[in-house]
C-alpha positions in Angstrom: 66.4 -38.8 -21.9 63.3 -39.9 -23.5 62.4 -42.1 -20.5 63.0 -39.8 -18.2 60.6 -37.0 -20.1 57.9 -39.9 -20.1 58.7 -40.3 -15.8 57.8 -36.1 -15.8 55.0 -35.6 -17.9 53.7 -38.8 -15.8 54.0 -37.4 -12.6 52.8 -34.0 -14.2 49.9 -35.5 -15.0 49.3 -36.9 -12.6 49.5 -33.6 -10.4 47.1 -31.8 -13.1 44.7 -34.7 -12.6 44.5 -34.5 -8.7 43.9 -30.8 -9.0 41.0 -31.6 -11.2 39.1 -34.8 -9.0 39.6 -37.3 -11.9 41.5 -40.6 -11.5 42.2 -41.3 -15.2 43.1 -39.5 -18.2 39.8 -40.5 -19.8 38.0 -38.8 -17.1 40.3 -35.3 -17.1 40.0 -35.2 -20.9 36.0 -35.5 -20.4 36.1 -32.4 -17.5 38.4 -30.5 -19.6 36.1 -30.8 -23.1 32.9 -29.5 -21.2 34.8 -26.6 -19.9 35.6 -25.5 -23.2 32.0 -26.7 -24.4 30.6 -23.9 -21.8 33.0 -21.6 -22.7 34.3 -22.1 -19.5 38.0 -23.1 -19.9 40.3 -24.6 -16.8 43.8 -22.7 -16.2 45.9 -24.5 -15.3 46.3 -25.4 -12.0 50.5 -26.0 -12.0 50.6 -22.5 -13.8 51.4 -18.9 -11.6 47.9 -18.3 -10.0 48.7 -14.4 -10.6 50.2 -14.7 -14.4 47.4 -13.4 -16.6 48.5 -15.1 -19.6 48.3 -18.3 -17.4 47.4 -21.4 -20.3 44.3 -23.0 -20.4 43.9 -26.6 -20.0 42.9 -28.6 -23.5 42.7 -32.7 -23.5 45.7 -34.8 -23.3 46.7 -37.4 -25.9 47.5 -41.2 -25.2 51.4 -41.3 -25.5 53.0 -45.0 -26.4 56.4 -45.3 -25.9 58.5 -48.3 -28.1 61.7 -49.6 -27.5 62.8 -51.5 -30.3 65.3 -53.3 -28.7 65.5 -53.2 -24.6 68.8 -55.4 -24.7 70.6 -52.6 -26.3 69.3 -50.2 -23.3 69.8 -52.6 -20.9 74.0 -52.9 -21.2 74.1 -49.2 -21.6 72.5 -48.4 -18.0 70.8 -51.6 -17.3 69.4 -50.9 -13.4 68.7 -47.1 -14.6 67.0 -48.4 -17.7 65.4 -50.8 -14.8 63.9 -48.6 -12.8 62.4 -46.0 -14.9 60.4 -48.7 -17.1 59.7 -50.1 -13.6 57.5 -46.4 -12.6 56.7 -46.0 -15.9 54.5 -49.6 -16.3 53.1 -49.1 -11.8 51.9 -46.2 -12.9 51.2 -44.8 -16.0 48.4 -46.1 -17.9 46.3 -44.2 -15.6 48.2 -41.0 -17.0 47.4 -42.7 -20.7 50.9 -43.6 -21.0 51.9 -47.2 -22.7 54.8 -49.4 -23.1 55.8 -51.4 -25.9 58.9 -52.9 -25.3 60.7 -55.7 -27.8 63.9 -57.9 -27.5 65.7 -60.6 -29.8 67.6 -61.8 -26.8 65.2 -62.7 -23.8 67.3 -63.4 -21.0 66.9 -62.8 -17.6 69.7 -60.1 -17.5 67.3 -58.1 -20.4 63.9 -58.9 -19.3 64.4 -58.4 -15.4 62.0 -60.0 -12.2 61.5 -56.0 -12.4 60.4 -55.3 -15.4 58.4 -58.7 -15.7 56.3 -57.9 -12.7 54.9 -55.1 -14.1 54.5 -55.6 -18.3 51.6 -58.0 -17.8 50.8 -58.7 -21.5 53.3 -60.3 -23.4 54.1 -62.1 -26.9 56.5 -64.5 -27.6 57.8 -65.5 -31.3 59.7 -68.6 -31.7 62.6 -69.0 -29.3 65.5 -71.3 -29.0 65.1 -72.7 -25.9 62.3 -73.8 -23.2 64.6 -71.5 -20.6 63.9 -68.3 -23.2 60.3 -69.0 -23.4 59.6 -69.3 -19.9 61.5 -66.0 -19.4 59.3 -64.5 -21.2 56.1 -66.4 -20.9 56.4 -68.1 -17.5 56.1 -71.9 -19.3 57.4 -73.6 -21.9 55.9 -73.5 -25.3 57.5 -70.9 -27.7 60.1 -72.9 -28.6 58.0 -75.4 -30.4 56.4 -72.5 -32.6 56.4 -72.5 -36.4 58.1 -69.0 -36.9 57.2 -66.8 -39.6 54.4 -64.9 -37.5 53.5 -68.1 -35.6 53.4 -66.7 -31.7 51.6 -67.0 -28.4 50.1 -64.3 -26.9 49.4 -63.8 -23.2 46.4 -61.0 -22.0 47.0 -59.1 -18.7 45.3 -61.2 -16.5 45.4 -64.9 -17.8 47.6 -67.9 -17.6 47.3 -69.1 -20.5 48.6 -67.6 -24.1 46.7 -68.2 -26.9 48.4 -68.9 -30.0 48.2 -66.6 -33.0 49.6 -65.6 -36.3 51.1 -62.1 -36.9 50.4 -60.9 -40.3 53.4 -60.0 -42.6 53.6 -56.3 -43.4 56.1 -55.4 -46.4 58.0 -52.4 -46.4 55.7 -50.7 -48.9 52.9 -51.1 -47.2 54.6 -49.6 -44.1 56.0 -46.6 -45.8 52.1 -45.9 -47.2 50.3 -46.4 -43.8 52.7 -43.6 -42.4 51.7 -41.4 -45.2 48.1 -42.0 -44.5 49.0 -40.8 -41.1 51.0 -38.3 -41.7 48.0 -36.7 -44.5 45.4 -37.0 -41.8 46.9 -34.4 -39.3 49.6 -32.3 -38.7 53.1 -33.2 -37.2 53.8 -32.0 -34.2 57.7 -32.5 -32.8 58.6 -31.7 -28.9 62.0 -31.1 -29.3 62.3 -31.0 -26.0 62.2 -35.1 -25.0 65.7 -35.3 -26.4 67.0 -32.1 -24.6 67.5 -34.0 -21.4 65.1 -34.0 -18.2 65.6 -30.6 -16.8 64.2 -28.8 -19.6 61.0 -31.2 -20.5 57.5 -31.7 -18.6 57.7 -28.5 -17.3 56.4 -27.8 -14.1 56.9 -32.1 -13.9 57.5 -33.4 -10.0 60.0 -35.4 -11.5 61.9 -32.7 -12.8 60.9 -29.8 -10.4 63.4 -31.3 -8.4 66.3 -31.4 -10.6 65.8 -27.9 -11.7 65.4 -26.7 -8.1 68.1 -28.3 -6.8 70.8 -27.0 -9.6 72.1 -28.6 -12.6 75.7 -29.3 -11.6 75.9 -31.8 -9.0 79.4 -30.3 -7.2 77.6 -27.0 -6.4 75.2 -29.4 -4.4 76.1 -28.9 -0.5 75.5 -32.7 -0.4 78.3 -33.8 -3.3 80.8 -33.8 -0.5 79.4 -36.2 1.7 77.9 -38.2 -1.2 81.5 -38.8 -2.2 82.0 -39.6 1.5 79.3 -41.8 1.4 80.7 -43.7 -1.4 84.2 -44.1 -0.3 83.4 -44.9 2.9 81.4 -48.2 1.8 83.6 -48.8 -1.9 80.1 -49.2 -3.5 78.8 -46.3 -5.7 74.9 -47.0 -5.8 72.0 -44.3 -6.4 70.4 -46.4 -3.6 72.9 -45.9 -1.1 73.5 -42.4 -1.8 69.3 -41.9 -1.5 69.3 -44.2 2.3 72.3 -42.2 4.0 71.3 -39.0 2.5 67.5 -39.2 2.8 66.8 -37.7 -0.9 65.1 -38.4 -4.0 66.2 -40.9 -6.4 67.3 -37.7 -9.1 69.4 -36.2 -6.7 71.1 -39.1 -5.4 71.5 -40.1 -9.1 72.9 -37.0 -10.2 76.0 -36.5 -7.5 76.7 -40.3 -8.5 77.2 -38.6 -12.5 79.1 -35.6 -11.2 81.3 -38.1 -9.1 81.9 -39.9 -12.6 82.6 -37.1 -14.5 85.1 -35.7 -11.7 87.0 -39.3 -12.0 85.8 -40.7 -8.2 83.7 -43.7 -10.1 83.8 -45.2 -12.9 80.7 -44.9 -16.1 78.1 -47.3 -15.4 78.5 -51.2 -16.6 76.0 -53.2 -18.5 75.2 -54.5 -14.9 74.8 -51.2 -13.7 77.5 -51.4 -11.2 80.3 -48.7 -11.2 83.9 -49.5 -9.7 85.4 -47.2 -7.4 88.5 -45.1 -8.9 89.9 -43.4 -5.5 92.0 -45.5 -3.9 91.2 -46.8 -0.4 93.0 -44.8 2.3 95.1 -46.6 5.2 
């Protein structure tokens, strides 16, 4: 859910920003502080033009999203997982929206061609084998690190990681740097990122669509011949679904969730595959 919040507020950024003329967050945030410096505030542009409580525009903040563990994500909905961190590093940072992802197990089935392509700054601590560290660095060379904070680290651009040493942080010291933070401004939860897409980024492309197109996927006039879809070619795959169809990737992805829920597929593996449960027909 929290993924696909971060996919919507992207995409709604990115539709507040072309209604504004600026490429970047850093240049909407400037446009929008010197309309409220000339006591000139923006409405916003995704609001209802004839709503006279429409809300005014006010800067955006840089969102970072960390996933403590990706291998953990990965055999719960591993091509899902996939293809949402896959949008998320193409195209976000110009919406001021990061990735920080980690893994203790850097295989190829956890950190994907995908995913690789498109995280170009990495670290690497000490791994076991010259197969992990090119995984995750493209060469050899982690594996002969020190440990305890002894790493290589690879800029977004470069070929060549540079070898550094992390700094150890006890759990004190953690516990009073989030104090520190926590005393210098308020705390401000959205509830809503763990409520599911439908009902966060409002106004979102990504989830505009969802909403739009109703929340249970058997009301949809195309469940029927997604099922059809799906039996006729025994392979239950959002892509499939989205190239016989012609529809988005949510849509496609949520008659393939109603089709599990009424028994026609199975849940998702840690491959992302799902078996057919109907049986064929002679």
């Amino acid at each position: 859910n929290a993924l696909h919040w971060c996919v919507g507020e992207m995409e709604r950024r990115y539709r507040i920003m072309s209604k504004l003329n600026t490429r970047n967050l850093a240049g909407f945030n400037q446009k929008v502080e010197e309309a409220i410096k000339k006591g000139q505030p923006i409405t916003d542009p995704l609001a209802n033009p004839e709503d006279p409580d429409a809300p005014t525009l006010m800067p955006l903040p840089q969102i970072v999203v960390v996933i403590d563990e990706l291998a953990d994500l990965m055999m719960v909905a591993g091509k899902k997982i996939e293809e949402l961190i896959a949008r998320l590093a193409q195209k976000a940072r110009a919406a001021g929206i990061h990735l920080i992802l980690a893994t203790q197990r850097p295989s190829v089935d956890v950190i994907t061609g995908l995913i690789k392509a498109n995280i170009p700054a990495r670290i690497s601590f000490q791994v076991s084998s010259k197969v992990d560290s090119r995984t995750v660095l493209d060469q050899m060379g982690a594996e002969a690190l020190l440990g305890q904070g002894d790493m290589l680290y690879l800029a977004a651009g470069t070929g060549l990681p540079i070898r550094v040493h992390g700094a150890f942080v006890a759990d004190d010291e953690v516990i009073r740097v989030v104090n520190s933070v926590k005393q210098s401004g308020e705390v401000q939860y959205d509830e809503r990122i763990l409520e599911g897409a439908d009902a966060a980024a409002g106004g979102g492309m990504f989830t505009a669509g969802l909403s739009a197109e109703g929340s249970d996927g058997e009301s949809d006039p195309l469940y029927d011949e997604a099922v059809s879809v799906v039996l006729k070619h025994r392979r239950a795959s959002i892509s499939l679904v989205q190239r016989h169809l012609r529809i988005g990737y949510n849509r496609a992805a949520r008659l393939l969730e109603t089709m599990e829920r009424a028994g026609v597929v199975s849940p998702m593996q840690s491959n992302g595959n799902r078996d057919i449960l109907v049986p064929q027909s002679q």
